[in-house]
C-alpha positions as CSV (number, residue, x, y, z in Angstrom):
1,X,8.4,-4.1,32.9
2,X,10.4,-0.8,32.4
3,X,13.3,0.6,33.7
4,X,11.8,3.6,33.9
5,X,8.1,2.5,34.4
6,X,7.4,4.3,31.3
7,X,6.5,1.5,28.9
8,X,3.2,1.0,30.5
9,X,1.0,4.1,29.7
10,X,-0.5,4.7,26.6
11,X,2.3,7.5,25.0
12,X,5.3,4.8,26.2
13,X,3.3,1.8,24.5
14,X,3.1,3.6,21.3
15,X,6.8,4.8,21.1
16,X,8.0,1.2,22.2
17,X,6.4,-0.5,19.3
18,X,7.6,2.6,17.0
19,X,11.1,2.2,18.3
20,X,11.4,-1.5,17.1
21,X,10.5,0.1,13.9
22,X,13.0,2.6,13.4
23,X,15.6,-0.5,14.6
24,X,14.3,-2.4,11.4
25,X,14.2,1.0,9.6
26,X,17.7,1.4,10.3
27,X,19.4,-1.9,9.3
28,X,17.3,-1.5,5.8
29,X,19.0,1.6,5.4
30,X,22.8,0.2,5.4
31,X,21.6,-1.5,2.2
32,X,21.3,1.3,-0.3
33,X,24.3,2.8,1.6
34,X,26.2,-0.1,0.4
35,X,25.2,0.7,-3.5
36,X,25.7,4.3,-2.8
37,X,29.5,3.3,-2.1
38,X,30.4,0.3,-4.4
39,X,27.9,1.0,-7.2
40,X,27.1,5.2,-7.2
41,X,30.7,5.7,-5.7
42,X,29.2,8.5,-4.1
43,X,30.8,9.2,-0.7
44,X,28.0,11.4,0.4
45,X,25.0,9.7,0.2
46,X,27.2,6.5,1.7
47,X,27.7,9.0,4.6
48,X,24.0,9.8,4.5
49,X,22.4,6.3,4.2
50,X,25.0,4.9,7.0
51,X,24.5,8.4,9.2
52,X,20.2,8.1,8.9
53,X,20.5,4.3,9.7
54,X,23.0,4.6,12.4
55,X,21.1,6.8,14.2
56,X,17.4,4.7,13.7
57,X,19.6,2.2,15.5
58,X,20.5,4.3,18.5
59,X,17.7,6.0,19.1
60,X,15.3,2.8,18.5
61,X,18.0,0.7,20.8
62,X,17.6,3.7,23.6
63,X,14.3,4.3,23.7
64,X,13.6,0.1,24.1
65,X,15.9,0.0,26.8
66,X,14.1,2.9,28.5
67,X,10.7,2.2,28.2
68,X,10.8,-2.0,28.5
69,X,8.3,-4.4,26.9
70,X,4.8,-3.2,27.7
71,X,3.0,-6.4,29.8
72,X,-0.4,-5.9,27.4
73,X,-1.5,-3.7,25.0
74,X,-5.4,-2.4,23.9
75,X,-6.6,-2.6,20.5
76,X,-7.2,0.8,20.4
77,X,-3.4,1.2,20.9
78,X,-2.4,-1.2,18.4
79,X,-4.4,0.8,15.7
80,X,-2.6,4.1,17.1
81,X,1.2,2.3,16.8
82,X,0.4,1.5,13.3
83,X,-0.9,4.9,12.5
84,X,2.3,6.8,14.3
85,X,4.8,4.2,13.3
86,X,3.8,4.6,9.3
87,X,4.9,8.5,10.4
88,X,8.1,7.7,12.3
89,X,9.3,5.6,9.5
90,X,7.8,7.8,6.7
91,X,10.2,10.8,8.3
92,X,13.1,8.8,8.9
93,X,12.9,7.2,5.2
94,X,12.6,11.3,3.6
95,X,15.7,12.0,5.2
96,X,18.0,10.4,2.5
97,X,16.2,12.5,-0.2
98,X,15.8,15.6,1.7
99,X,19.7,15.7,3.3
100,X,20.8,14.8,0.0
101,X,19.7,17.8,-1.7
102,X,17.7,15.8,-4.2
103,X,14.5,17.0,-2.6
104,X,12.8,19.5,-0.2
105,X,11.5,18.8,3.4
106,X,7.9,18.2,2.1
107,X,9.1,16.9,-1.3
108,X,11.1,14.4,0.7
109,X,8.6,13.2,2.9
110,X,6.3,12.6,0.2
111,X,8.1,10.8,-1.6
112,X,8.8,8.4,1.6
113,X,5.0,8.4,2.0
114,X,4.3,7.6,-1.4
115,X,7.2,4.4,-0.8
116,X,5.8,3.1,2.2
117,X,2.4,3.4,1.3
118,X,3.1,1.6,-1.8
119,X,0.9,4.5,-3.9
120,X,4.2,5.7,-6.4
121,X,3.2,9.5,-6.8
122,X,6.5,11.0,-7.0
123,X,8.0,14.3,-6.7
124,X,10.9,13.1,-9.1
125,X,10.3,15.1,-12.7
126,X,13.4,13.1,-14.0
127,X,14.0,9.6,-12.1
128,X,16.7,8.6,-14.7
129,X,19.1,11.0,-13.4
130,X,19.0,9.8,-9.7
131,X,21.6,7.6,-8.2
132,X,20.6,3.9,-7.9
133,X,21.3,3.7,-4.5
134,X,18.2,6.6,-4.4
135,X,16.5,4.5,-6.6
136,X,16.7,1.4,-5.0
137,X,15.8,3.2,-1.9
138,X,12.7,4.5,-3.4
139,X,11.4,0.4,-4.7
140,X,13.1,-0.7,-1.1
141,X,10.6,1.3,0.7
142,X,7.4,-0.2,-1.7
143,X,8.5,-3.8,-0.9
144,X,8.4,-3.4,2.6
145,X,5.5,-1.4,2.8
146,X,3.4,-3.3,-0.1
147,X,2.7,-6.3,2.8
148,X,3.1,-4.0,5.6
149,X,5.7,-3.3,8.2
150,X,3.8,-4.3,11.2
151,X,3.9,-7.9,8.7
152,X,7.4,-7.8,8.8
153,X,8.0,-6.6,12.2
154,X,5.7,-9.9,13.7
155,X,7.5,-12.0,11.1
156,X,11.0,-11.2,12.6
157,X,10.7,-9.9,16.1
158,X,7.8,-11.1,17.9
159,X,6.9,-14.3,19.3
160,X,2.9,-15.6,19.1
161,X,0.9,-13.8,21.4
162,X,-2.9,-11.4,22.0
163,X,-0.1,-8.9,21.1
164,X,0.9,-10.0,17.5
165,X,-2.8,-10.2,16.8
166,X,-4.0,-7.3,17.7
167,X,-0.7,-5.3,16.1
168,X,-1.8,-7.4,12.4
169,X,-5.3,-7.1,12.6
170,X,-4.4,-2.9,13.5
171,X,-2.6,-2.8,9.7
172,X,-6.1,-3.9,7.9
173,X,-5.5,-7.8,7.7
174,X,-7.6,-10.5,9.5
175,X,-6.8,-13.3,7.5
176,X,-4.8,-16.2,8.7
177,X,-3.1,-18.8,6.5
178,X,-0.9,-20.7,9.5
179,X,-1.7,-21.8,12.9
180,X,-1.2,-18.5,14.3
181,X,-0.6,-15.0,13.8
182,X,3.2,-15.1,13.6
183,X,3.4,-18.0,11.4
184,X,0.9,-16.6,9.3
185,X,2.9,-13.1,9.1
186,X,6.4,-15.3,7.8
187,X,4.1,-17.7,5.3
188,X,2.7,-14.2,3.8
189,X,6.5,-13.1,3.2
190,X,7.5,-16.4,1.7
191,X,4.8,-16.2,-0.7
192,X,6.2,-12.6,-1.3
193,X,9.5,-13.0,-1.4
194,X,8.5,-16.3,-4.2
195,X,6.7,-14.2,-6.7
196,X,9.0,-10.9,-6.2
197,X,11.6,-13.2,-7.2
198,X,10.0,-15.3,-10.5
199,X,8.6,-11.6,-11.6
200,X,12.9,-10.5,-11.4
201,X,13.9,-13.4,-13.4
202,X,11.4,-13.4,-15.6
203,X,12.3,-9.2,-16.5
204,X,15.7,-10.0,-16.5
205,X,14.9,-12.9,-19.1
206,X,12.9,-10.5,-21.6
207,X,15.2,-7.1,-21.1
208,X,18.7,-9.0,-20.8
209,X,21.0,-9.2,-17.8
210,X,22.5,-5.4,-18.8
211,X,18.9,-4.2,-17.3
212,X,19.3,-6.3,-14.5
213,X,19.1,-3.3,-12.2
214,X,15.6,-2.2,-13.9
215,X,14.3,-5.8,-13.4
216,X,14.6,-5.8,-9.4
217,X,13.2,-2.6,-8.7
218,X,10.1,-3.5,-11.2
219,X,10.3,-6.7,-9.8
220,X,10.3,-5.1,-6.2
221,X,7.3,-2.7,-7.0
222,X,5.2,-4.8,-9.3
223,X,4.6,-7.4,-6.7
224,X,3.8,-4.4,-3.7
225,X,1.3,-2.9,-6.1
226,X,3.5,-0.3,-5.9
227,X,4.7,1.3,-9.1
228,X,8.0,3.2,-8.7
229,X,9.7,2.7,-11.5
230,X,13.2,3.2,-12.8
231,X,12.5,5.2,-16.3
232,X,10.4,8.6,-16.9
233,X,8.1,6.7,-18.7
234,X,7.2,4.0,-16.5
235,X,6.9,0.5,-18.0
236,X,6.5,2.8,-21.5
237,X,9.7,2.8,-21.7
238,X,9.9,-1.3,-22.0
239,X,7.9,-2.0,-24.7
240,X,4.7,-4.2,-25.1
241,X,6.1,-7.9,-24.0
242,X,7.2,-6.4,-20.6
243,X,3.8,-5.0,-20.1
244,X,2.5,-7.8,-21.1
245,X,3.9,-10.1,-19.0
246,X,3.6,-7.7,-15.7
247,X,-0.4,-7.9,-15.7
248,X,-0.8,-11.3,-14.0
249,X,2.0,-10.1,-11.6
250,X,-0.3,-7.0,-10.7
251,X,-2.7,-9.0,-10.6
252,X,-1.4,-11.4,-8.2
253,X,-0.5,-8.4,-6.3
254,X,-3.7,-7.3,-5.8
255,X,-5.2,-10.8,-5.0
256,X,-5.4,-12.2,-0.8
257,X,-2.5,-14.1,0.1
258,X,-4.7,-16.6,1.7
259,X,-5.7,-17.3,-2.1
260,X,-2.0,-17.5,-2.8
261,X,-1.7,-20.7,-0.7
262,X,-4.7,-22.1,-2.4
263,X,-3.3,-21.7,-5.8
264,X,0.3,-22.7,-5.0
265,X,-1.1,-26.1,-4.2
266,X,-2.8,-26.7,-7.2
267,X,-6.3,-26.0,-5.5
268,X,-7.8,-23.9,-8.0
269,X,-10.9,-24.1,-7.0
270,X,-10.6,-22.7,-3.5
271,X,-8.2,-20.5,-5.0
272,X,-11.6,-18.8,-7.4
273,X,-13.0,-17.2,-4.2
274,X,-16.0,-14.7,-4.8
275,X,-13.4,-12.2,-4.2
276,X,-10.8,-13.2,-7.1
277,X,-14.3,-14.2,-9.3
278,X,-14.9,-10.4,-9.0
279,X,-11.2,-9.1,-9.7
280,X,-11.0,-11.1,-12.4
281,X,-14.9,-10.3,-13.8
282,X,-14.2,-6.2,-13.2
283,X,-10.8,-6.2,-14.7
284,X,-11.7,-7.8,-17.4
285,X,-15.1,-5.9,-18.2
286,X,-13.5,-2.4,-17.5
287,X,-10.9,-3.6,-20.2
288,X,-12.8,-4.2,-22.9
289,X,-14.8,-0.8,-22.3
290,X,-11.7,0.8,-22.2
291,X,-10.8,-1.2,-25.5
292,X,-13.3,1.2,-27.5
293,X,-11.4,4.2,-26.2
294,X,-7.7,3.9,-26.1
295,X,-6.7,0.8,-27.7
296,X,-5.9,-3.1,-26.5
297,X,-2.9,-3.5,-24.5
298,X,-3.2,0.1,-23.1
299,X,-6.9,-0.7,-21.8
300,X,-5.9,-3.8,-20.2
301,X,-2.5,-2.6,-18.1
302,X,-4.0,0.2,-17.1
303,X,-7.2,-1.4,-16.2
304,X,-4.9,-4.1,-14.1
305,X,-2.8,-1.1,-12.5
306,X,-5.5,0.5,-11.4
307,X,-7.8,-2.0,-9.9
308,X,-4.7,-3.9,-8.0
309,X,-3.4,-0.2,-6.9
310,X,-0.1,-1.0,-9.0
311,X,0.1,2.6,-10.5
312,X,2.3,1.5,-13.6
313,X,1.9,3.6,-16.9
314,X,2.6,2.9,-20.4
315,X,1.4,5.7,-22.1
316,X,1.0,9.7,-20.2
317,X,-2.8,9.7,-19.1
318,X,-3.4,13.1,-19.1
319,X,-4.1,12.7,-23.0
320,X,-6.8,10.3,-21.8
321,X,-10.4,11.6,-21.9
322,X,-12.5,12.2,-19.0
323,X,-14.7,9.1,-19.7
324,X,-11.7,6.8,-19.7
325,X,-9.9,8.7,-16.9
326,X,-13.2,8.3,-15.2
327,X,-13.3,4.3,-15.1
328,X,-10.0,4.2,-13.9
329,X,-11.2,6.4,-10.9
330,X,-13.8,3.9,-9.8
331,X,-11.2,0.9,-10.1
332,X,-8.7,2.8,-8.1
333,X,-11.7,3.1,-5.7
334,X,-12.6,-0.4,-5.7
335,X,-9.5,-2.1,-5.2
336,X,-8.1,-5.6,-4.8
337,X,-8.7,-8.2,-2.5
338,X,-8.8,-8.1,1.5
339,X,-4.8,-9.4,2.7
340,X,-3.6,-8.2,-0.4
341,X,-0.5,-5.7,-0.9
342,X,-3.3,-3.3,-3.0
343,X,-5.3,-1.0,-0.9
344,X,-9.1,1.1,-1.6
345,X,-12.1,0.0,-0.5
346,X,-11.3,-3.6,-1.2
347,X,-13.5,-6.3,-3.7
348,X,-15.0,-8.3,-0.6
349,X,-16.1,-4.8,1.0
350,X,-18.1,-4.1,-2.2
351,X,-19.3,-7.7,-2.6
352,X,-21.0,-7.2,0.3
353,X,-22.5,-4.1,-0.5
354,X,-23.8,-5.6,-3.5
355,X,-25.1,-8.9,-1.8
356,X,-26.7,-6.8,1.1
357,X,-28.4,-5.1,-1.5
358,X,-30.2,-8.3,-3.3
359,X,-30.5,-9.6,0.6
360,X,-32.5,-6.4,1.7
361,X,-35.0,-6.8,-1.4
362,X,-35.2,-10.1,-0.5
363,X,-36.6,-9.2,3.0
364,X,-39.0,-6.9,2.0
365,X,-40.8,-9.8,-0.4
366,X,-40.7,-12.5,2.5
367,X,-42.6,-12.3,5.8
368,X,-41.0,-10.4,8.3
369,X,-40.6,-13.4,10.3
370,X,-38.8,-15.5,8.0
371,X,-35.7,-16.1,8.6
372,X,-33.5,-15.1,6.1
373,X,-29.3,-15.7,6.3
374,X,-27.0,-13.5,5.1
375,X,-24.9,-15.4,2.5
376,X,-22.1,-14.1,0.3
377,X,-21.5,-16.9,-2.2
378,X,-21.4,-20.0,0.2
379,X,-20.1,-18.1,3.3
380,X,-23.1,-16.7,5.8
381,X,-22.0,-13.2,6.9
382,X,-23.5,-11.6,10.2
383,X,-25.2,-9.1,9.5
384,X,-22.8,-6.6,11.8
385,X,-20.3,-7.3,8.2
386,X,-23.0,-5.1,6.3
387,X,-22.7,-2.1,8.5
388,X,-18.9,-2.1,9.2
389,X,-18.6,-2.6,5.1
390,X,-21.1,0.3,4.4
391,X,-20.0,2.6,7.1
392,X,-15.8,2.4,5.8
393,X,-16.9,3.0,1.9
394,X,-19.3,5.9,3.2
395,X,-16.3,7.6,5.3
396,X,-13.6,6.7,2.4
397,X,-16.1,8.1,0.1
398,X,-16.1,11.3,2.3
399,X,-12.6,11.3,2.7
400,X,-12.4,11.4,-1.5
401,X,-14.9,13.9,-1.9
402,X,-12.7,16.1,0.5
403,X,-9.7,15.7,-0.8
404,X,-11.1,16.3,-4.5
405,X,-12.7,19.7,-3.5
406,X,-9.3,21.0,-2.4
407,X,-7.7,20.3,-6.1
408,X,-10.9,21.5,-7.5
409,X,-10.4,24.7,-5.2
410,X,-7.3,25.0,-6.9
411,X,-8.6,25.2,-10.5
412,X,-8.4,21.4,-11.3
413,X,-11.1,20.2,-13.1
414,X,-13.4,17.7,-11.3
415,X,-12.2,14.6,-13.6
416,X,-8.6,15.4,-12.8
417,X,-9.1,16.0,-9.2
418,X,-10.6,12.8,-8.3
419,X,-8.6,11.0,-10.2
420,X,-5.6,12.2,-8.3
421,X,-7.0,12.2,-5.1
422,X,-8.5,8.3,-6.1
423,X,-4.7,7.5,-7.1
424,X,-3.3,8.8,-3.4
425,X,-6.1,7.5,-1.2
426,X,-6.0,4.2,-3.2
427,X,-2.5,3.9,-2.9
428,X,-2.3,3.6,-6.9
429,X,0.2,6.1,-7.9
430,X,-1.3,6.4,-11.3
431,X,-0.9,10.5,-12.5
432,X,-2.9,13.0,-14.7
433,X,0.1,15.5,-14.6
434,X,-1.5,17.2,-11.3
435,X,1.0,15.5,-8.8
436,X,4.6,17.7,-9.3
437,X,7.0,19.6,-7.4
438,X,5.7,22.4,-8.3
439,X,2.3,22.1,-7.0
440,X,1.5,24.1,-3.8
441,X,2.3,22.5,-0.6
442,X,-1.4,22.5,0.9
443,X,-2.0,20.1,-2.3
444,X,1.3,18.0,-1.5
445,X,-0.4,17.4,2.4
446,X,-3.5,16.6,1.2
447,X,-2.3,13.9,-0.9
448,X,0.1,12.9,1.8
449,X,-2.9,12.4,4.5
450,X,-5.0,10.6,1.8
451,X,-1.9,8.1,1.2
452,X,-1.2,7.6,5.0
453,X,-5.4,7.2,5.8
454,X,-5.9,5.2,2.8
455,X,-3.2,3.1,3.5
456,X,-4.0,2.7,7.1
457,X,-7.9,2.3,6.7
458,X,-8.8,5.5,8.0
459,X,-9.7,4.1,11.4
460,X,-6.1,3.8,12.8
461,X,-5.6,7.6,11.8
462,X,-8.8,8.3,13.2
463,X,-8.0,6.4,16.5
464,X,-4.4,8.2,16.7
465,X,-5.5,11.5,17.1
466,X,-8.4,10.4,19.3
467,X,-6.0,9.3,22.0
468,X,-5.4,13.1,23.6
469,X,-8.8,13.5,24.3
470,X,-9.5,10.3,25.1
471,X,-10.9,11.4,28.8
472,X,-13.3,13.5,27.5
């Protein structure tokens, strides 16, 4: 119960989960402080990271001690504290670039959006000149935010419970690879914290221990599907072996993590779900279409980056043509798997389109008596899965159009627009040269609500700011 008896309503609930954020927040932000001493030697951003993170810590601290455990929580409330506690932390993340003079208000707190989303738009024109403490910072916030925070926060803070499932299934994920909830969330971050580290010491292997720093943060963003990166020119400025060797991270990225556990067991076939079958089948397909436009090893990394939301360039995409930038667009829309660190519309989502398609034809030819299951390769579906699949792609689609006609508005061409709003609502973080400081700030929101609905699912977002006029 609360001290206060404030932790029980629905406003209290919300900031009490919130608040356990910002204390997690706040101890992740003593780590770039660190660099910012010993590696930047850069007393002010020290001052900054420590000041930002000491203060998460108080005021998360306070605010738990006032308002006390909440006793039970509603699903509809879980789906609000993940949609308000991506904002808390999203504000409290911008301060560091923002305070520091590096960027503006806005600028700052898309960039934070663009972290924790794991999307990798960036208001940065020249990233090579930043700090590395900033730059750490920046990848920090992708790693955390590429398997989710609410993830993190069950895996550390909260014990099994109705409450740790309805707080992970609130931040898009239903699948379960332990006993329960909990366990599942801590299994997920091993498997994370496996491949961030083989992709590091791999990097460090091909670009030499004096680019160690380069090989963490691609490390740390390659895995979240992320796509910060270290250099102006993204992974351009590696060279074709790093490329090379960063499309089955991608893709690993962009695959469930209850197929992770499959494969890391040597259980290949269950590993080959429908889901990863499609991945693989589109990324491969799109890849040699795009062979005929721009060339081999550009057709397939971008082809990976975009389907598994990774948003890593190796060549400036604006000099692509409208047919190319085009197909990218859908696989930014399509997505990776469900339980993945990539966002979109997700593979299963549009396997089931597809299979409710040949299932509906199917109906018509039979009797309408017969009985006729719903089956998506050997798993039968109800047919509720159908109209919650269609109903989300019909509203992201919506939300896509939206945002488009706003950079159209703005004397984008329709190619460009939707590609950019596709890169932000897809969490992908691949550019046409329309996302820059100097864009106006009605285009900077836009893209900063498609991030934070895209990442959330819509729904969340949705539910949020349903809840002050939820009497009537």
């Amino acid at each position: 119960m609360s001290a206060l008896g404030l932790g029980e309503g629905k406003f209290g609930k919300i900031w009490y989960y919130s608040s356990v954020l910002l204390v997690i927040e706040g101890m992740a932000l003593f780590l770039p402080g660190v660099m910012a001493s010993v590696v930047d030697s850069d007393m002010n951003l020290t001052v900054i990271f420590f000041m930002v993170g000491g203060m998460s810590l108080i005021i998360g601290f306070l605010s738990i001690f006032i308002l006390g455990k909440p006793a039970r929580l509603g699903y509809d409330e879980a789906l609000s504290i993940a949609a308000f506690g991506w904002l808390v932390l999203t504000f409290v993340g911008s301060l560091p670039f923002s305070l520091s003079g590096y960027l503006s208000g806005l600028d700052g707190f898309f960039e934070s959006m663009s972290g924790f989303t794991a999307t990798g738009l960036t208001m940065f024109e020249d990233v090579e000149s930043l700090p590395r403490s900033l730059l750490f910072w920046r990848s920090f916030t992708q790693w955390i935010g590429g398997v989710g925070v609410i993830v993190l926060f069950l895996s550390i803070l909260i014990r099994s419970s109705g409450i740790a499932a309805k707080l992970y299934k609130a931040e898009g994920r239903t699948d379960r690879i332990a006993h329960n909830i909990v366990s599942t969330a801590r299994r997920i971050w091993g498997i994370y914290i496996l491949y961030t580290l083989l992709c590091i010491l791999g990097l460090v292997a091909l670009l030499g221990l004096n680019r160690a720093f380069d090989a963490v943060n691609i490390g740390m963003t390659c895995l979240a599907t992320g796509g910060f990166a270290v250099t102006n020119d993204s992974i351009g400025a590696y060279g074709g072996p790093v490329a090379v060797f960063l499309i089955p991270f991608m893709l690993l990225g962009g695959i469930s993590f209850a197929s992770h556990r499959f494969l890391l067991k040597g259980r290949l076939s269950e590993f080959f779900t429908i889901e990863v079958k499609a991945i693989l089948l589109i990324f491969f397909l799109t890849s040699f279409i795009l062979v005929t436009r721009v060339g081999g090893l550009h057709s397939f990394f971008q082809a990976s980056s975009a389907l598994t939301g990774t948003g890593f360039s190796t060549e400036d995409l604006s000099a692509w043509d409208d047919f190319s930038k085009f197909i990218l667009s859908i696989l930014m829309v399509l997505g990776g798997g469900y339980g993945s660190t990539s966002s979109a519309l997700k593979m299963i989502r549009v396997v089931i389109i597809i299979y409710a398609v040949a299932w509906v034809v199917k109906k018509f030819l039979y009797s309408r008596k017969a009985v006729i299951p719903f089956k998506v390769g050997r798993t039968t579906y109800p047919v509720e899965e159908i109209r919650v699949a269609t109903l989300y792609s019909i509203l992201y689609i919506i939300v896509l159009c939206l945002g488009a006609l706003v950079f159209m508005a703005g004397g984008h061409s329709a190619a460009d627009s939707l590609f950019e709003v596709a890169s932000a609502e897809g969490n992908v973080g691949l550019s046409v040269g329309v996302t820059n400081m100097g864009m106006p700030a009605h285009e900077k929101v836009v893209l900063i609500i498609e991030m934070w609905v895209g990442r959330l699912e819509i729904f969340p977002v949705l539910t949020l700011l349903a809840v002050p006029f939820r009497k009537r």
